[in-house]
N, CA, C and O of each residue as an XYZ file, in Angstrom:
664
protein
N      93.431    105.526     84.136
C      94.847    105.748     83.952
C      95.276    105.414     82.534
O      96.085    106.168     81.993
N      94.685    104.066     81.701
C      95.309    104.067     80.393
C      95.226    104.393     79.298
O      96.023    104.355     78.360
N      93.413    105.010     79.483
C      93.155    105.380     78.441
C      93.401    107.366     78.654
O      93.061    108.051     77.690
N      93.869    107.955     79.681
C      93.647    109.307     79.473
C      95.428    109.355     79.980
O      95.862    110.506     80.028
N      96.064    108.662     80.209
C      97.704    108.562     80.592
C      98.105    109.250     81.648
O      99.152    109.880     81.805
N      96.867    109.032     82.634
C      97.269    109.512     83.961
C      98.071    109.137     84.863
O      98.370    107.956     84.686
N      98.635    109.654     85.883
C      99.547    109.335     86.822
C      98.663    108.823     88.180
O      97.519    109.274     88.236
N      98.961    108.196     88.942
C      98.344    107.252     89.621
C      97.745    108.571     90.866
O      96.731    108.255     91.487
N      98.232    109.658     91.114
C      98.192    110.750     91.862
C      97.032    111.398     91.266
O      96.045    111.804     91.879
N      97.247    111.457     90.002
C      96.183    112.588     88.914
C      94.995    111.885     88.943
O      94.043    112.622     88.685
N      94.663    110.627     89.181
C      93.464    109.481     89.162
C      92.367    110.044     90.766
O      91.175    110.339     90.863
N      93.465    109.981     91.756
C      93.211    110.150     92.845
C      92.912    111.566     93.109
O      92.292    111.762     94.154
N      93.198    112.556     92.432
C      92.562    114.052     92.306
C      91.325    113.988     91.574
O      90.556    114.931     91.758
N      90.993    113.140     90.839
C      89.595    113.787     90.175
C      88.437    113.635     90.878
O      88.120    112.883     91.800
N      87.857    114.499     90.263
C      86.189    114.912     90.840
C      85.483    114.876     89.532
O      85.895    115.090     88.391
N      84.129    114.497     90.064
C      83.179    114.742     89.264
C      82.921    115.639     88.389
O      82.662    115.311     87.231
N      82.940    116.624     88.692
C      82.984    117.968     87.915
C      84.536    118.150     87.268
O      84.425    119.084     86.474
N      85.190    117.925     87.262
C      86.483    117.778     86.314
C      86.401    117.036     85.157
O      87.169    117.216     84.212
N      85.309    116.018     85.169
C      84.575    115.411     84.142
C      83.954    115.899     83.282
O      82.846    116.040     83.799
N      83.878    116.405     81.924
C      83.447    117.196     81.112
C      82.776    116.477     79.797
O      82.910    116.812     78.621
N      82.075    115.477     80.298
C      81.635    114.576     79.160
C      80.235    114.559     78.483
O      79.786    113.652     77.783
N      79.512    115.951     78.883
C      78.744    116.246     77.957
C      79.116    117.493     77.169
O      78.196    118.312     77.153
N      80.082    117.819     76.588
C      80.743    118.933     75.804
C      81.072    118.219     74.479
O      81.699    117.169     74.340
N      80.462    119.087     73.434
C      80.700    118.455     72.027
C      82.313    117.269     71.706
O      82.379    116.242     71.031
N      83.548    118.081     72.622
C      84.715    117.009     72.836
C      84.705    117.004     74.128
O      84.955    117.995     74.814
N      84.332    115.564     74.684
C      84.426    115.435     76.193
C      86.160    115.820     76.631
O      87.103    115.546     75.888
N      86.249    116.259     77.506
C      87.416    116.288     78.463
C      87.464    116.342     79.681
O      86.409    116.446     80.306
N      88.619    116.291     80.308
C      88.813    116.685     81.571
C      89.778    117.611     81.591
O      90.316    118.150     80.624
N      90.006    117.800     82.911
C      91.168    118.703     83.931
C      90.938    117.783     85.021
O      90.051    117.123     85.562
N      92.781    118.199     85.109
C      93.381    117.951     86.393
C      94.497    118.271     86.544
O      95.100    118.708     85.564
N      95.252    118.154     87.987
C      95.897    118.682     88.237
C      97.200    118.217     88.464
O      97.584    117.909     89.593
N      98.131    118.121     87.142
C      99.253    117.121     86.943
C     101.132    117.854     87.378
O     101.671    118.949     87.217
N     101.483    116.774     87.851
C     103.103    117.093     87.869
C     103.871    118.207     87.371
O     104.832    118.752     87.913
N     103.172    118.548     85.962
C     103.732    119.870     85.387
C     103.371    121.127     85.338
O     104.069    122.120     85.136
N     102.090    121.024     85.559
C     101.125    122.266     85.412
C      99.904    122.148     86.279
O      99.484    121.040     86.611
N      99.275    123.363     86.685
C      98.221    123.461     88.367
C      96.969    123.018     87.129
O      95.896    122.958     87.730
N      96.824    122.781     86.022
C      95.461    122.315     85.689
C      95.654    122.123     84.396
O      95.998    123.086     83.710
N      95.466    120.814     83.796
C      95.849    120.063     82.481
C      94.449    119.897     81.521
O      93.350    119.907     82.076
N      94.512    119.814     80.712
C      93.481    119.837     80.071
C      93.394    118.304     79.313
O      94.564    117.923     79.366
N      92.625    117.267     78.656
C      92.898    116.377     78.314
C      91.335    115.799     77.655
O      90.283    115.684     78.282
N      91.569    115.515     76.304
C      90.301    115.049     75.501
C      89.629    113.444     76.630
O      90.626    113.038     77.228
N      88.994    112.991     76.828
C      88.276    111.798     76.759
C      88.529    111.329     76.007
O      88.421    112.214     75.158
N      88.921    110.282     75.383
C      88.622    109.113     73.863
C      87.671    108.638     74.607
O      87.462    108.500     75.812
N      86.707    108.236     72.836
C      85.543    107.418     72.992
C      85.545    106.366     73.890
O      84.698    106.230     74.773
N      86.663    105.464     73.651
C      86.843    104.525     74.625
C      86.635    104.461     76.012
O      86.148    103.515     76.631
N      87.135    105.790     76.565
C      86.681    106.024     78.074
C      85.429    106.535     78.278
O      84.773    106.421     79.314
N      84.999    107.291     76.935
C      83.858    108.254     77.501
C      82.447    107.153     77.547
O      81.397    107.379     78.149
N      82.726    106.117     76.858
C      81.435    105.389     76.944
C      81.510    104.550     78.078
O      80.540    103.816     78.268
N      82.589    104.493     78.985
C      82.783    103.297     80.644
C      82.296    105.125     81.686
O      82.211    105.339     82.895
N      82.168    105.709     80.925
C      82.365    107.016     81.360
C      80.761    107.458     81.980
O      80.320    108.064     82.957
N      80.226    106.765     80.790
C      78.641    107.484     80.644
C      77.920    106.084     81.523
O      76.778    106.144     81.979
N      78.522    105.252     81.612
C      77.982    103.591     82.505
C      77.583    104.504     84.077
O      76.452    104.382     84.548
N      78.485    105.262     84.674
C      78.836    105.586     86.065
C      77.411    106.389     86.413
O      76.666    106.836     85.541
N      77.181    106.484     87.799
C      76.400    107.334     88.220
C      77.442    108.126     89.038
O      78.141    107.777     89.989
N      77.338    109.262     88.399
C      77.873    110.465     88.736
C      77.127    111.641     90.152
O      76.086    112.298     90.151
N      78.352    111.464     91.354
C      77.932    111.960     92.412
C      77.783    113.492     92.470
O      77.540    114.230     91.515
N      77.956    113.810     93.645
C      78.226    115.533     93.916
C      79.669    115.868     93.081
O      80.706    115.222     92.930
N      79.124    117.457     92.526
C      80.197    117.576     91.458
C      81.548    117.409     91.957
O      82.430    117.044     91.179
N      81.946    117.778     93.898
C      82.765    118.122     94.505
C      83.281    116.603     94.998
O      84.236    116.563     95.774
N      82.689    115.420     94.576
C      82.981    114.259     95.432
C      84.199    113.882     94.473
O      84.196    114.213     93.288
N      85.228    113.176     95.059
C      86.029    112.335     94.014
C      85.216    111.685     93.553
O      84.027    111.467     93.784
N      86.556    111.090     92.255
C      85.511    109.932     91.275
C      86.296    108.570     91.781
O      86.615    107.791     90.883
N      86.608    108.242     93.021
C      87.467    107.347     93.697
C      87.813    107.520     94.586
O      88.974    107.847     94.831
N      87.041    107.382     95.286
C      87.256    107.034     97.023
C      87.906    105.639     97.564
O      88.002    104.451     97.257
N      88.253    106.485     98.479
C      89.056    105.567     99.437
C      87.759    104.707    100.605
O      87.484    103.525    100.815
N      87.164    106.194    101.211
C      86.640    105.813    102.504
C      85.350    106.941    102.247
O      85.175    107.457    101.143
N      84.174    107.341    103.862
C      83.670    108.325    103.286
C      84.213    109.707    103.888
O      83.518    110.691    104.138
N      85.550    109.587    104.064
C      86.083    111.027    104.218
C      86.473    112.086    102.936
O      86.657    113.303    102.957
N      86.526    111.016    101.712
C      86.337    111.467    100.332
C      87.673    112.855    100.210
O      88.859    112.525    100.184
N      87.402    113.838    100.167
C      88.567    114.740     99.797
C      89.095    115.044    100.953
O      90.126    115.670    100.704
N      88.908    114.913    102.412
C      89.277    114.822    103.200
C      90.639    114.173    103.612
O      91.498    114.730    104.296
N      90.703    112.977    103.120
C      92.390    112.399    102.951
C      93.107    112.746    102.117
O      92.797    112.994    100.952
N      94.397    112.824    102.715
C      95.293    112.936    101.519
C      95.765    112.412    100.408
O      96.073    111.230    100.258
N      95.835    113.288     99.588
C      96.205    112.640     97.949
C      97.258    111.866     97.970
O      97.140    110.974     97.130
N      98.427    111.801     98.674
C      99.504    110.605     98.776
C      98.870    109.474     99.799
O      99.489    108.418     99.933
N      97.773    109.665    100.445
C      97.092    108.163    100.812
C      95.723    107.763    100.304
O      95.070    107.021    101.038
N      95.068    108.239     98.875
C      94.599    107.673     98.330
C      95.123    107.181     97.433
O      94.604    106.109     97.119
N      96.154    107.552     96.698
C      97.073    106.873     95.909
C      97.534    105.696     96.423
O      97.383    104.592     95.900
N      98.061    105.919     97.386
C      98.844    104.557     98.098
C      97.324    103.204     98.563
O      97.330    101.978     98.454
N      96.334    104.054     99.016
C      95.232    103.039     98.886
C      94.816    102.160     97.695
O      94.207    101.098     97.829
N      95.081    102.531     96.872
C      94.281    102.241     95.589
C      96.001    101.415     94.700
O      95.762    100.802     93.660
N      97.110    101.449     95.034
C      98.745    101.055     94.878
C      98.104     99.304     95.651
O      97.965     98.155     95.233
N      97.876    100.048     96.956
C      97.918     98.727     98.094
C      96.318     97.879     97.263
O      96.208     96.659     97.382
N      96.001     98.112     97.037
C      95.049     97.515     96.110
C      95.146     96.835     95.208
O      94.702     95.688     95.267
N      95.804     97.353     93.988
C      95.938     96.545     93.011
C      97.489     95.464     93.569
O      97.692     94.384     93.014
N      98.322     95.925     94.567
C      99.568     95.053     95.021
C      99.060     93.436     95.550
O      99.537     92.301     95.554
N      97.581     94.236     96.052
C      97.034     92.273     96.435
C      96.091     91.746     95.160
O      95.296     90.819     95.316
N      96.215     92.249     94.223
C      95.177     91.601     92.953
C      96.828     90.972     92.668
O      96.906     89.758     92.477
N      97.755     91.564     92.649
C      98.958     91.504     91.649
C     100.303     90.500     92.400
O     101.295     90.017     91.855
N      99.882     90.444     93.742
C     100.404     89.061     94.741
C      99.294     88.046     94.408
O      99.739     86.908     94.560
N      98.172     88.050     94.059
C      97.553     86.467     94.117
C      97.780     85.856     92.835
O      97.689     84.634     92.716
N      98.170     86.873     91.515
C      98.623     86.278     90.413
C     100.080     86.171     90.457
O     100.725     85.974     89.427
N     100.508     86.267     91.357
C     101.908     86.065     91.280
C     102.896     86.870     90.573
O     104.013     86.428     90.303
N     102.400     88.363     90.186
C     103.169     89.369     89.586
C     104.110     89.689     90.307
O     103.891     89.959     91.488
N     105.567     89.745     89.704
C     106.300     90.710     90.457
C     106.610     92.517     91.014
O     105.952     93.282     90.309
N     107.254     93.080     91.841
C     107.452     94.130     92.235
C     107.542     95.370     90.914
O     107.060     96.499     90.990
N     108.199     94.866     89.881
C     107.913     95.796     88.895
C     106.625     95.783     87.798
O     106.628     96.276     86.670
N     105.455     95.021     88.517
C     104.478     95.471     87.939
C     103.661     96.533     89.196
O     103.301     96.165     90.315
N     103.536     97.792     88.649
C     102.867     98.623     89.270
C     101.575     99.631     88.528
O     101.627     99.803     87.311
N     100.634    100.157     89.203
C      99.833    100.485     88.842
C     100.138    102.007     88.028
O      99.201    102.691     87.618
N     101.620    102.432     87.858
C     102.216    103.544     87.084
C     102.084    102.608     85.927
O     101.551    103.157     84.963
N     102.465    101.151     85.703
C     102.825    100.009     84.421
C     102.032    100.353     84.027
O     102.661    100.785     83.062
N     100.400    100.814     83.664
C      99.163    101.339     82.773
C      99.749    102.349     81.947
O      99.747    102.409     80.717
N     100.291    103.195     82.844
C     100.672    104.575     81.816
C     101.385    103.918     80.893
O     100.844    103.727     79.804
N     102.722    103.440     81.114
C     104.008    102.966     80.593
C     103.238    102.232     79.386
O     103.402    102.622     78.230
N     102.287    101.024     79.738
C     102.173    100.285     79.012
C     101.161    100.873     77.646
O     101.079    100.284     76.568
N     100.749    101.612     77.846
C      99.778    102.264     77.084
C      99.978    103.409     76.127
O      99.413    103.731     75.081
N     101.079    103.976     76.908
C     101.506    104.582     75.550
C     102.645    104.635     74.933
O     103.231    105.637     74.523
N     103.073    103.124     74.847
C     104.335    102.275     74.250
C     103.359    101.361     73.539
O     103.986    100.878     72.596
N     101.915    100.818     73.547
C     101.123    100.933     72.539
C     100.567    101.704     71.738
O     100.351    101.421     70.560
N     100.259    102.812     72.312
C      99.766    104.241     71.122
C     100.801    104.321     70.220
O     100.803    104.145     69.002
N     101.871    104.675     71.153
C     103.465    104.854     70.124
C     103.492    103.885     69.173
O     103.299    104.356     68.052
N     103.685    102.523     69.198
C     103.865    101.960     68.463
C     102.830    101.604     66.888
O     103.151    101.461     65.708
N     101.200    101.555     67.788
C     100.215    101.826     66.652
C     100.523    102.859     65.392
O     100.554    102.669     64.177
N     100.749    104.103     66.258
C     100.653    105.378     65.572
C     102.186    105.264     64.143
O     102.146    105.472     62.931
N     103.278    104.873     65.012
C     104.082    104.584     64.432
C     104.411    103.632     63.177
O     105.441    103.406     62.542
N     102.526    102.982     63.066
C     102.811    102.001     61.677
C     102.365    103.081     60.430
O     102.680    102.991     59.243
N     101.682    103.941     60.965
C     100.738    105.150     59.912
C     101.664    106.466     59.868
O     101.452    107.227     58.924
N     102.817    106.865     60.926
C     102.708    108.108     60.905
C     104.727    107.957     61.010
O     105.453    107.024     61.355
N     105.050    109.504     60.478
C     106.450    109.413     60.218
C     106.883    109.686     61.969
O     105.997    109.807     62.815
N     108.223    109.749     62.283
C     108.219    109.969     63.254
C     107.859    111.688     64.154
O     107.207    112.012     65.146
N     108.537    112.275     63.333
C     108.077    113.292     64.285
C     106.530    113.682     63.935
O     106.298    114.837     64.290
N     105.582    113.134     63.427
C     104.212    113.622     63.719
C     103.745    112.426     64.735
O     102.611    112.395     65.213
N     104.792    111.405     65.019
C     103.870    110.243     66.194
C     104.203    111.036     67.515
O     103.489    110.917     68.511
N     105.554    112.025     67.479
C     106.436    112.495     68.385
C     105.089    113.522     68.621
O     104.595    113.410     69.743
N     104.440    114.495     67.725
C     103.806    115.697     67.940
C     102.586    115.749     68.574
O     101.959    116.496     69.326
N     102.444    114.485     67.896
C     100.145    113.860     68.360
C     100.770    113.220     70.095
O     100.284    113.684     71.126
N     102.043    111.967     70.127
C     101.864    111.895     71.686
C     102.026    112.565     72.093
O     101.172    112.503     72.977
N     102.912    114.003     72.373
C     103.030    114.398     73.253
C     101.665    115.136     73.911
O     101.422    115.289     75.108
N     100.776    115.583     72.649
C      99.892    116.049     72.923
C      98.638    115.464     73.985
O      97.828    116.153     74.606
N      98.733    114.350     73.975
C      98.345    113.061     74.439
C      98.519    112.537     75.377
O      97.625    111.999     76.031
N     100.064    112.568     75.770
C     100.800    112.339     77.227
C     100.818    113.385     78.627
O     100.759    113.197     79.842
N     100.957    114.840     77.534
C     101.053    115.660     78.414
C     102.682    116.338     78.917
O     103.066    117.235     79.667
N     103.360    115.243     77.944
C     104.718    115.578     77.983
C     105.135    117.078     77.489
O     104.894    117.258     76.295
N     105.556    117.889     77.987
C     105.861    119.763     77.312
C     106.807    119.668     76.699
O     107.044    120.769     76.201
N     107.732    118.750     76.352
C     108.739    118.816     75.607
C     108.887    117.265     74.986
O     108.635    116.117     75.352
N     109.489    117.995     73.741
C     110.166    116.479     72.770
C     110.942    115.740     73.738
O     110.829    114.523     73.882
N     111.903    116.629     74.548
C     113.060    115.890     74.955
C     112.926    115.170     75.812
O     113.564    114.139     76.026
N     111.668    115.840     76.701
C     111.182    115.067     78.304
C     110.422    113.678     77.363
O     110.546    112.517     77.753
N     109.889    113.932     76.495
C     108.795    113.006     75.622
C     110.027    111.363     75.421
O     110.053    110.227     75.895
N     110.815    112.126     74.506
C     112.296    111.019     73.933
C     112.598    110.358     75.198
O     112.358    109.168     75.405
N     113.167    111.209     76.097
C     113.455    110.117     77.411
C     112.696    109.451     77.821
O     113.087    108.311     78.070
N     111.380    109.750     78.080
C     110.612    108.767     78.684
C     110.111    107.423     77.567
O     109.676    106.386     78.066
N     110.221    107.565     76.119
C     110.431    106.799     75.774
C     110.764    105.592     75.543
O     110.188    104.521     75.351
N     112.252    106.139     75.622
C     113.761    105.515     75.474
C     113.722    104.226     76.807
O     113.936    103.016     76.725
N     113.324    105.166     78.099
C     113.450    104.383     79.364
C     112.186    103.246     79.468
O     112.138    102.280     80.229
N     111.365    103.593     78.646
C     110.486    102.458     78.531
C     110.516    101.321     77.332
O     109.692    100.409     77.254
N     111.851    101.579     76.207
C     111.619    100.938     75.029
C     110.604    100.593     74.168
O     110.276     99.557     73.589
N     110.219    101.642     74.222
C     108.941    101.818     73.344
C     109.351    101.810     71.767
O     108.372    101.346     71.182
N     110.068    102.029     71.107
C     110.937    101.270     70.013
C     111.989    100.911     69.728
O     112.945    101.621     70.041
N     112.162     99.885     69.146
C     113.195     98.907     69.259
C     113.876     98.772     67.644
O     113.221     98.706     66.604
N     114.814     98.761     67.725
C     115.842     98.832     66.842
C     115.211     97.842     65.866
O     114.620     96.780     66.064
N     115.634     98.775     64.319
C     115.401     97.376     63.475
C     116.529     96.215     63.600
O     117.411     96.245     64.458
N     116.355     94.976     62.430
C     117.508     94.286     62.181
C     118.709     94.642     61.988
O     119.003     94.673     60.793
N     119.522     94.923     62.692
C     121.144     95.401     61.976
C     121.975     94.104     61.557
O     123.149     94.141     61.186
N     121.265     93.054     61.659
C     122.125     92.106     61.395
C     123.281     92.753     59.694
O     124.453     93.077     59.505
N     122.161     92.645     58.952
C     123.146     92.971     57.291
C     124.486     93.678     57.789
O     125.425     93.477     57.020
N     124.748     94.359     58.759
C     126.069     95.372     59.155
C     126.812     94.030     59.431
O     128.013     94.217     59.627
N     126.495     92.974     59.485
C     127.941     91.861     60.322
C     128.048     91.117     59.085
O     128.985     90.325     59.182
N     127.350     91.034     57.727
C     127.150     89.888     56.731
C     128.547     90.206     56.223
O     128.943     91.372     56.234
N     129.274     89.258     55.799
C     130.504     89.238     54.821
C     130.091     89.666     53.629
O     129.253     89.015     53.005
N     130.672     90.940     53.091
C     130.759     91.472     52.112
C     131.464     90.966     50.464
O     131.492     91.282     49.275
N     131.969     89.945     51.474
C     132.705     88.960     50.037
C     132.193     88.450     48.989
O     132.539     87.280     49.150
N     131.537     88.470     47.890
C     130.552     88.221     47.184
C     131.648     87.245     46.812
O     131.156     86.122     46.924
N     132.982     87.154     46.397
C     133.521     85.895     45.514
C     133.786     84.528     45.935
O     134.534     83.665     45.476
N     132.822     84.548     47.124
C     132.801     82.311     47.721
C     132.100     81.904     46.727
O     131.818     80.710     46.618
């Protein structure tokens, strides 16, 4: 989920063969919220936890629930794998708004911000979206915004007394 900015649904759709990590740029597909089949690079980062796995039948998920495998439904392997991390995230004593969507959120309100020490804004705006999967600036900006992924500089100087003659 954090390194490819998947949705906790899109995790629970993949298969083996949607895995494309011996291709000069590894990628995947899957099958996301906006569109019947997404396309999406690997970063190195994943592709080498990537190449650790023993890779099943091309048709098996890459995350099972049980061995009914694609057999259950995609809103109850999601919720399996939710109810999962909810008891890692009750024994540390996390609250209700940490959820296993918080990966996405959190991850690319770090990209954003990295990218944002090197890059002006609208080319951090152009590379995430490409990245997120977001189809628009505007859908991109809101989801942003609702995550505070940047934060206002100092405005203090706007309140300083302008009076130079004390």
């Amino acid at each position: 989920m954090s390194y490819n900015f998947l949705r906790p649904i899109e995790v629970a759709r993949l298969k083996f063969e949607d895995l494309k990590i011996n291709e000069p740029v590894p990628y995947l597909e899957v099958k996301t919220k906006n569109k019947p089949l997404k396309t999406k690079i690997i970063p190195s980062v994943m592709l080498s936890l990537l190449q650790k796995i023993e890779f099943g039948n091309p048709e098996d998920l890459v995350f099972k629930t049980n061995d009914k495998g694609i057999l259950t439904k995609e809103v109850n392997r999601r919720d399996y794998f939710s109810g999962k991390f909810k008891e890692v995230k009750d024994k540390l004593g996390f609250g209700d708004e940490y959820t296993v969507y918080s990966f996405r959120h959190t991850f690319i309100t770090k990209l954003f911000r990295e990218l944002r020490k090197e890059r002006k804004e609208l080319e951090t705006f152009d590379l995430l979206m490409k990245v997120t999967g977001h189809s628009t600036l505007k859908a991109l900006k809101a989801y942003l915004r609702d995550i505070d992924a940047e934060l206002a500089e100092d405005y203090s100087k706007y309140f300083e007394d302008k009076d130079d003659s004390e």
